[in-house]
C-alpha positions as CSV (number, residue, x, y, z in Angstrom):
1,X,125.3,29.6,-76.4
2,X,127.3,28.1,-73.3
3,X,128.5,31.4,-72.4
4,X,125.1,32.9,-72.4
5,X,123.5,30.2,-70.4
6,X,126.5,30.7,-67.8
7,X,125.7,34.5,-67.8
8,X,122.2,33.8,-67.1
9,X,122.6,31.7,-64.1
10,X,125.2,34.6,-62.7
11,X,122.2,36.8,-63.0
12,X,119.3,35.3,-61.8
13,X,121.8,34.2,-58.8
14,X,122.5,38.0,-57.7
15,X,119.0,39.0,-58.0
16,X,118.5,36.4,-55.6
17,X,120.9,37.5,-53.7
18,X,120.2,41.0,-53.8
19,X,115.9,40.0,-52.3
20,X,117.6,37.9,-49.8
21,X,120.1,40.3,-48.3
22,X,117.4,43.3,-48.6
23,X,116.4,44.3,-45.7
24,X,112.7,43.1,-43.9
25,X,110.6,45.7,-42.9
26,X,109.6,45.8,-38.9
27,X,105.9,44.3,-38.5
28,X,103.4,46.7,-36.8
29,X,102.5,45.9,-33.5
30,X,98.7,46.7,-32.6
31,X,97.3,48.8,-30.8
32,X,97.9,48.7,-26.9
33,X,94.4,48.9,-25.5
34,X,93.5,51.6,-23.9
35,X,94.3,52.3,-20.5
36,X,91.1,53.5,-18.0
37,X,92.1,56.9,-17.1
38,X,93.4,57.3,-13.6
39,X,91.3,56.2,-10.4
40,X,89.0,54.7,-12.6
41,X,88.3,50.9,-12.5
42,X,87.4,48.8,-15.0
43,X,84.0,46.9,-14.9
44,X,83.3,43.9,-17.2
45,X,80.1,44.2,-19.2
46,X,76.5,43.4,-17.7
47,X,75.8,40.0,-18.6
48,X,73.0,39.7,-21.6
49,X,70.6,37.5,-19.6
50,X,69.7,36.8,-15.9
51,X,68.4,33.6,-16.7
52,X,70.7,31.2,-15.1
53,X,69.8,33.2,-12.2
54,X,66.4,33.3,-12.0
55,X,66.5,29.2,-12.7
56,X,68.6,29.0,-9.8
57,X,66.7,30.7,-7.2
58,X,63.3,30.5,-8.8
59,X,62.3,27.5,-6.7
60,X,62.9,29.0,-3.2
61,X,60.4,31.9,-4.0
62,X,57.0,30.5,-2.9
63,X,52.9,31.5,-3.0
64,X,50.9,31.9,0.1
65,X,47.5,32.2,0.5
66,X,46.2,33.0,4.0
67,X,42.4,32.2,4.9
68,X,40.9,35.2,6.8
69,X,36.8,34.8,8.4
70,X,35.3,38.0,7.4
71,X,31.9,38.9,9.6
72,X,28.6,39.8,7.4
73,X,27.5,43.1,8.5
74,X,24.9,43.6,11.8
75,X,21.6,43.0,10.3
76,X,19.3,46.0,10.7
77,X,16.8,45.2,13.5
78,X,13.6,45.8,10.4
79,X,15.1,42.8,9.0
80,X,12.8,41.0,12.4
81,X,10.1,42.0,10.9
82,X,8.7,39.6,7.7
83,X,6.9,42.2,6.4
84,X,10.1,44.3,5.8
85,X,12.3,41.8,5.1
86,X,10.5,40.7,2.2
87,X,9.8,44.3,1.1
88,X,13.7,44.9,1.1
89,X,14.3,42.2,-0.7
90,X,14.8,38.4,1.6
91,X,16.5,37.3,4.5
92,X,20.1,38.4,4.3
93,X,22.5,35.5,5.4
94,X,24.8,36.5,8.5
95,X,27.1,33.4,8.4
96,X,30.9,35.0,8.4
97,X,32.6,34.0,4.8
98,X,35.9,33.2,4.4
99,X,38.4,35.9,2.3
100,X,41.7,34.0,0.6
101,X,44.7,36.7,0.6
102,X,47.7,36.0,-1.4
103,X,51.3,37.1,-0.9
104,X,54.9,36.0,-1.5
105,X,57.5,33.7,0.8
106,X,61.1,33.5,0.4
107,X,62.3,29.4,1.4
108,X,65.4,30.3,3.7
109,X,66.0,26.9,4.8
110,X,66.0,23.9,3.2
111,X,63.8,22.2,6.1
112,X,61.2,24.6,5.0
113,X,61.5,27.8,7.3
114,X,59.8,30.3,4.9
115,X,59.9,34.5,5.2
116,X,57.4,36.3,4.4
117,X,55.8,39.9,5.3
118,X,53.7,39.9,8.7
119,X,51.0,41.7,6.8
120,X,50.4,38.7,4.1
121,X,49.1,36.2,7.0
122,X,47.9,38.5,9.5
123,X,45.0,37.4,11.2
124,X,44.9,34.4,9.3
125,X,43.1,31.1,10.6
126,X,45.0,29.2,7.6
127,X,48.4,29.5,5.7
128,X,48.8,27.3,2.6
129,X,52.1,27.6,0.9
130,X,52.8,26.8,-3.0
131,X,55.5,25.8,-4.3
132,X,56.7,26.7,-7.7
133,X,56.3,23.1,-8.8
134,X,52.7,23.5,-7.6
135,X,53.0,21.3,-4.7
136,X,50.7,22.9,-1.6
137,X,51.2,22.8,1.6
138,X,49.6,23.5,4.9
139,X,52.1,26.0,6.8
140,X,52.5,26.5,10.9
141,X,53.0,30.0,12.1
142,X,56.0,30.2,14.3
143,X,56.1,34.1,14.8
144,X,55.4,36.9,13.5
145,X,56.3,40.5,14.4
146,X,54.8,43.4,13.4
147,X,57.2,46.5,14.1
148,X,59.4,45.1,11.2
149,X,56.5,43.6,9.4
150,X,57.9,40.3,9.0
151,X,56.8,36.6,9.7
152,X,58.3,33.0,9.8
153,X,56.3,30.2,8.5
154,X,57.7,26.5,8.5
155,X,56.1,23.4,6.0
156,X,56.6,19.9,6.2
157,X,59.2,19.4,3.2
158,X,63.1,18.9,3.3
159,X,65.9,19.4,0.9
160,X,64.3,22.4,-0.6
161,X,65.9,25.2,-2.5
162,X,66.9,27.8,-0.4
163,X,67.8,31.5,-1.0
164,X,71.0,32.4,0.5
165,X,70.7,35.7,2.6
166,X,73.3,38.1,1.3
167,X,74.7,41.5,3.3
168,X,72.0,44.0,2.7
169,X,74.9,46.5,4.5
170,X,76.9,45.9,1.2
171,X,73.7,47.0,-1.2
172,X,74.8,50.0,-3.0
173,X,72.6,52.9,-4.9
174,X,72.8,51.9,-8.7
175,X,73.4,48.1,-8.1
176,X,70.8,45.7,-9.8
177,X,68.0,44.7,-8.7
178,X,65.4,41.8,-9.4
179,X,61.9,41.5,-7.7
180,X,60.7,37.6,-7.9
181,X,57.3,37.1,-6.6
182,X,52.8,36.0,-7.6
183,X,51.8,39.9,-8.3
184,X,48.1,39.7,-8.4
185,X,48.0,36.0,-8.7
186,X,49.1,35.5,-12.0
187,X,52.0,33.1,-11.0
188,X,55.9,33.9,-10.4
189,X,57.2,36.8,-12.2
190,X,60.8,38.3,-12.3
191,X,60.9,42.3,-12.4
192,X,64.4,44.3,-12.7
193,X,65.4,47.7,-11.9
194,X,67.9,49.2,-9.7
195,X,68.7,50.2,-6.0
196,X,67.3,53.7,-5.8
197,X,67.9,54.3,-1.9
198,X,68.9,53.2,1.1
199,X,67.5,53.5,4.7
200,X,63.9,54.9,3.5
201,X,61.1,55.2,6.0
202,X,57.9,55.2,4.9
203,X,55.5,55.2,7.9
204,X,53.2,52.6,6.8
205,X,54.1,50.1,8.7
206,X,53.3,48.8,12.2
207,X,56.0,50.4,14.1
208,X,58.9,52.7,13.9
209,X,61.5,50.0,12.6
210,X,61.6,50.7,9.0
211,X,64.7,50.8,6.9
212,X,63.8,49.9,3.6
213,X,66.0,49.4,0.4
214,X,63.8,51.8,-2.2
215,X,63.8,50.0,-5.8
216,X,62.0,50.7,-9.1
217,X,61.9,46.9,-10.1
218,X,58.0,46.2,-10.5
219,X,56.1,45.0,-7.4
220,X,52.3,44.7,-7.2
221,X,50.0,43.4,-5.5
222,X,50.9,39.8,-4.3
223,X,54.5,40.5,-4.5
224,X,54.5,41.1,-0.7
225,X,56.9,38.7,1.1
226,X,59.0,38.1,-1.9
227,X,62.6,38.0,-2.9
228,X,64.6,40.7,-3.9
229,X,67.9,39.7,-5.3
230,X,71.2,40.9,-6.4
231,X,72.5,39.6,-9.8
232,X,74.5,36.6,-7.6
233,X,70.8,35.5,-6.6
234,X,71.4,36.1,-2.8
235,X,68.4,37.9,-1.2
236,X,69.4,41.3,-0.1
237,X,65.3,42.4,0.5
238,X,61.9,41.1,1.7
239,X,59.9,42.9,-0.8
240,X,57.0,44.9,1.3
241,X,55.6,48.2,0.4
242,X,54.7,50.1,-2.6
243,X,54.2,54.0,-2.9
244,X,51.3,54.7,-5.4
245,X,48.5,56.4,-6.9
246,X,47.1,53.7,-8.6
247,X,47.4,51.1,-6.7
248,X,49.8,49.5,-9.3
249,X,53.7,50.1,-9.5
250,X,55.3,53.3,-10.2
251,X,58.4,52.5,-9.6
252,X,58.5,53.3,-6.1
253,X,59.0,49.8,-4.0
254,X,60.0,49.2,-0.9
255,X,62.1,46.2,0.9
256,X,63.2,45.3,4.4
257,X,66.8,44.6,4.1
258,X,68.1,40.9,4.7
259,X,70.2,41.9,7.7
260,X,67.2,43.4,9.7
261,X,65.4,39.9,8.0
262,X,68.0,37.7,9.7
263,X,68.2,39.3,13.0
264,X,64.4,39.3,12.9
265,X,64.0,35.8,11.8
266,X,66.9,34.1,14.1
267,X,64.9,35.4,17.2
268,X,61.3,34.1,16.4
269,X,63.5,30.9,15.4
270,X,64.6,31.0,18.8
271,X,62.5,32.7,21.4
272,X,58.9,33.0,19.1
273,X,59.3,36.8,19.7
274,X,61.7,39.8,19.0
275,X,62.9,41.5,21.5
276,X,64.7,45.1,20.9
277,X,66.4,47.9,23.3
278,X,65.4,51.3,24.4
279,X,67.1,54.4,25.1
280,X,63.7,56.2,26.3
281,X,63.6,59.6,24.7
282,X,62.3,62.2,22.2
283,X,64.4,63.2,19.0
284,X,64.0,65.4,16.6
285,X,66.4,66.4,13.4
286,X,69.3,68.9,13.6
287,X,68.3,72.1,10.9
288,X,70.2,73.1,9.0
289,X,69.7,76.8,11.6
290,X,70.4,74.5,14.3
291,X,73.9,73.1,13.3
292,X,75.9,76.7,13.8
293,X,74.0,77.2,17.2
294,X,74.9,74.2,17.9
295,X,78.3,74.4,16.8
296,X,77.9,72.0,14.4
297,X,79.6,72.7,10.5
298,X,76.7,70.6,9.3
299,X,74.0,69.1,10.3
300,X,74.1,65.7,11.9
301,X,72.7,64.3,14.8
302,X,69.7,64.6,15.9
303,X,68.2,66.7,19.2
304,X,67.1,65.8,22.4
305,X,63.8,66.9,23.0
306,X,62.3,64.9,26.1
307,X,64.0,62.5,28.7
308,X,61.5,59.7,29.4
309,X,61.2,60.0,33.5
310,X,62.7,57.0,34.8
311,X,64.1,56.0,31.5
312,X,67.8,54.5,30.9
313,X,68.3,57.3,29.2
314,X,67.8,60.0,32.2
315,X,69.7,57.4,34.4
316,X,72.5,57.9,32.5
317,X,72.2,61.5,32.6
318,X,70.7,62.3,29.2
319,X,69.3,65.9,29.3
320,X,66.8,67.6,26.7
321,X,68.9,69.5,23.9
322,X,72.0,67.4,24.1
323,X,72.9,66.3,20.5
324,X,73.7,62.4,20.1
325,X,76.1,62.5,17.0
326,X,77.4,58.5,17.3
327,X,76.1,55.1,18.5
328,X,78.8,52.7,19.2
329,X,80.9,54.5,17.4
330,X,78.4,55.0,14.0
331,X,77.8,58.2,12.8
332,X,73.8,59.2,13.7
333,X,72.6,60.5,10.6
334,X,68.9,61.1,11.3
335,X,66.3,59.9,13.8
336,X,65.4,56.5,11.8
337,X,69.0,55.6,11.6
338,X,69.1,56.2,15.8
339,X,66.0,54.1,16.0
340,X,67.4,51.0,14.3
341,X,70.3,51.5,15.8
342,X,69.2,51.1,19.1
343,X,66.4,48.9,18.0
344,X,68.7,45.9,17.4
345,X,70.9,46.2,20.3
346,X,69.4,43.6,22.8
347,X,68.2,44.8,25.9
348,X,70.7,45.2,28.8
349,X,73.2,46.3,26.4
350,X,75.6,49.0,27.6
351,X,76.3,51.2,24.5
352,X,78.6,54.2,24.5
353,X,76.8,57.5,23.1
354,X,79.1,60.7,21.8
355,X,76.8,63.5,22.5
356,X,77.4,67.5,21.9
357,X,76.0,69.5,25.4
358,X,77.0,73.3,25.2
359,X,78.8,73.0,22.3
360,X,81.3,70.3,24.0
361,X,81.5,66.7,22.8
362,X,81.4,64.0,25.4
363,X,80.4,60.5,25.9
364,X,78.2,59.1,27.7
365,X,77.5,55.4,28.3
366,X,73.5,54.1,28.8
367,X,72.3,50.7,29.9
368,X,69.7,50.3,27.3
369,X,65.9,49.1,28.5
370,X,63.6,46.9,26.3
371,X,61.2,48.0,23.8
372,X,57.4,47.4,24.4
373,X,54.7,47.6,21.8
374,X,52.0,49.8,22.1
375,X,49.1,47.6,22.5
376,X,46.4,48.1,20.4
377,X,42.7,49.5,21.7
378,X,39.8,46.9,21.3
C-alpha cells in the first residue's frame, strides 16, 4: 500500500509536469482594420441629429413683418352719380389699406444689426422684428440695396444671439445644408438638403450682382431673408429666391452667399450705401466655335463686344473682341463671374486684366469707374 501511494504521487506529478512544460499556443491577433485605399480619405460618420445645432443658432434667426399702404383702385367717374352708385351696388371706400408682408432676418450682431433680403421690406412704412422668444420689436432701416437684394435693419436689444458669418468661398457642391426661417407664417422651421451649385444667376433680381449658392433644402414663402447654415451653424447664405411652378419648393432655392452678405452689409454699416466699380463694357460668352478661332483649347473667357465711349475700360485701351481670360489674377469663367468680380472691387481700383488680342496674351491694367444704378421710370 506505501509503495502504491508513492507510485501515485510520481504520476500525477509528471502529468503535471508534462501540461506545464507543453507548449502554449500563440493567441490570434484581430483583425487590422482596413486600410482606405490609396488617395482616399477617411470621413467620420454624419452625425444622427442636428439638434444641438439648430438650438444653438435658432435664436439669431428672426420674423419680420413689413407694413406696406396699398392704394384702392381709381373709382370709376359713374360712381358720382347716386343713381349708379346704388345700382352697382354702394359707395366703394377709397381710403388706402395697409398690407402686412412677412420674411425672415438673420441677427448678425449681438447689438441687434439684423440681415435680411431687400425685397422683404421694400417699400415698407414699418418693420417689426420677432424674435423667436416672441418678443417684437419696432426696427429702423439703415440701408438697403437692391442690386444684391439685401438690407440691414438694427432693433433696440443687446446681448443677442448672433450667427457667426462663415466663408461662403469655402462652400462646396455636396456639403450640407440647413434652411432656418417663418415659411408662410407658420413659425421657425429647419429644412435640410445639400449644396447643389455654386455661382448661379438667376435674373430675378434687381440688378446684375447675383451669385447665388443653389440648394434643395425647402424654402417657401416667408423664408426670404433667412439663414442658411452649414452643419457648424455658421451662416454661409441669405436665403432669397426660389425657382418654381407652383409657387411652393421644388427643390430649387437660391442664396446670396455670406461673403457678398458681409461686403454688402459692412458698407451700409458704414456709408448707408454700396458702392461697386466699373469696367464699362459689353461681354458676351466664348463658344465653344469661338475658342479655336480664338486660339483658345477651351472655352474660357468671355468676349469683348462694345467699349463704353469714355469708359475706364477704352482709356485703358480695351478694344471690341479682345478676350479677358483673368481678373487680378482669377480665372474669368463666364460673364457673371466678371461682373462680381469687378463689382466688389471699390471704385478707383487699379486692377490688372490678362486679355487674348490676335491670339496673343497680354495684360492690361484699367482704373476702374463706379457703378451707377439705373434709375427707375415713374
Amino acid at each position: 500500500m506505501k509503495h502504491f501511494t508513492i507510485l501515485t504521487c510520481v504520476l500525477f506529478a509528471l502529468i503535471a509536469c508534462e501540461r506545464k512544460e507543453a507548449p502554449t499556443q500563440p493567441a490570434v491577433p484581430p483583425p487590422a482594420p482596413a486600410k482606405a485605399p490609396d488617395g482616399e480619405s477617411r470621413r467620420s460618420a454624419p452625425p444622427a441629429s442636428y439638434a444641438d445645432t439648430v438650438e444653438r443658432v435658432g435664436p439669431g434667426v428672426v420674423t419680420i413683418r413689413a407694413a406696406r399702404r396699398t392704394r384702392a383702385p381709381r373709382q370709376h367717374p359713374f360712381f358720382n352719380d347716386p343713381a349708379l352708385r346704388d345700382f352697382f351696388g354702394g359707395a366703394q371706400s377709397r381710403r388706402p389699406s395697409v398690407q402686412m408682408g412677412l420674411g425672415s432676418g438673420v441677427i448678425v450682431q449681438s447689438n441687434g444689426t439684423i440681415l435680411t433680403n431687400h425685397h422683404v421690406i421694400d417699400g415698407a412704412e414699418a418693420i417689426q422684428v420677432e424674435l423667436k422668444n416672441n418678443r417684437l420689436y419696432e426696427a429702423k432701416l439703415i440701408g438697403s440695396d437692391p442690386p444684391s437684394d439685401l438690407a440691414v435693419l438694427k432693433i433696440d436689444a443687446k446681448d443677442l444671439a448672433a450667427l457667426t458669418l462663415g466663408d461662403s468661398d469655402r462652400v462646396r457642391v455636396g456639403d450640407i445644408a440647413l434652411a432656418i426661417g417663418n415659411p408662410l407664417g407658420i413659425g421657425q422651421t429647419v429644412t435640410a438638403g445639400i449644396i447643389s451649385a455654386k455661382g448661379r444667376a438667376t435674373g430675378l433680381s434687381d440688378g446684375s450682382f447675383e451669385d447665388f449658392l443653389q440648394t434643395d433644402a425647402p424654402i417657401n414663402q416667408g423664408n426670404s431673408g433667412g439663414a442658411l447654415i452649414n452643419t457648424d451653424g455658421e451662416l454661409v447664405g441669405i436665403n432669397s429666391q426660389i425657382l418654381s411652378t407652383s409657387g411652393g419648393s421644388i427643390g430649387i432655392g437660391f442664396a446670396i452667399p455670406s461673403n457678398m452678405a458681409r461686403t454688402v452689409m459692412d458698407q451700409l454699416l458704414s456709408t448707408g450705401k454700396v458702392r461697386r466699380g466699373q469696367l464699362g463694357v459689353a461681354i458676351q460668352p466664348v463658344t465653344a466655335d469661338q475658342a479655336t478661332d480664338l486660339g483658345l483649347k477651351e472655352p474660357r473667357g468671355v468676349v469683348v463686344v462694345s467699349v463704353g465711349p469714355n469708359s475706364p475700360a477704352a482709356r485703358a485701351g480695351l478694344r471690341p473682341n479682345d478676350v479677358i481670360v483673368d481678373f487680378q489674377g482669377q480665372p474669368v469663367t463666364d460673364g457673371n463671374s466678371l461682373r462680381n468680380h469687378v463689382a466688389s472691387t471699390p471704385p478707383g481700383t487699379a486692377v490688372k486684366l490678362a486679355i487674348l488680342r490676335n491670339r496673343q496674351e497680354q495684360e492690361i491694367e484699367v482704373t476702374l469707374g463706379e457703378y451707377e444704378p439705373a434709375k427707375r421710370a415713374g
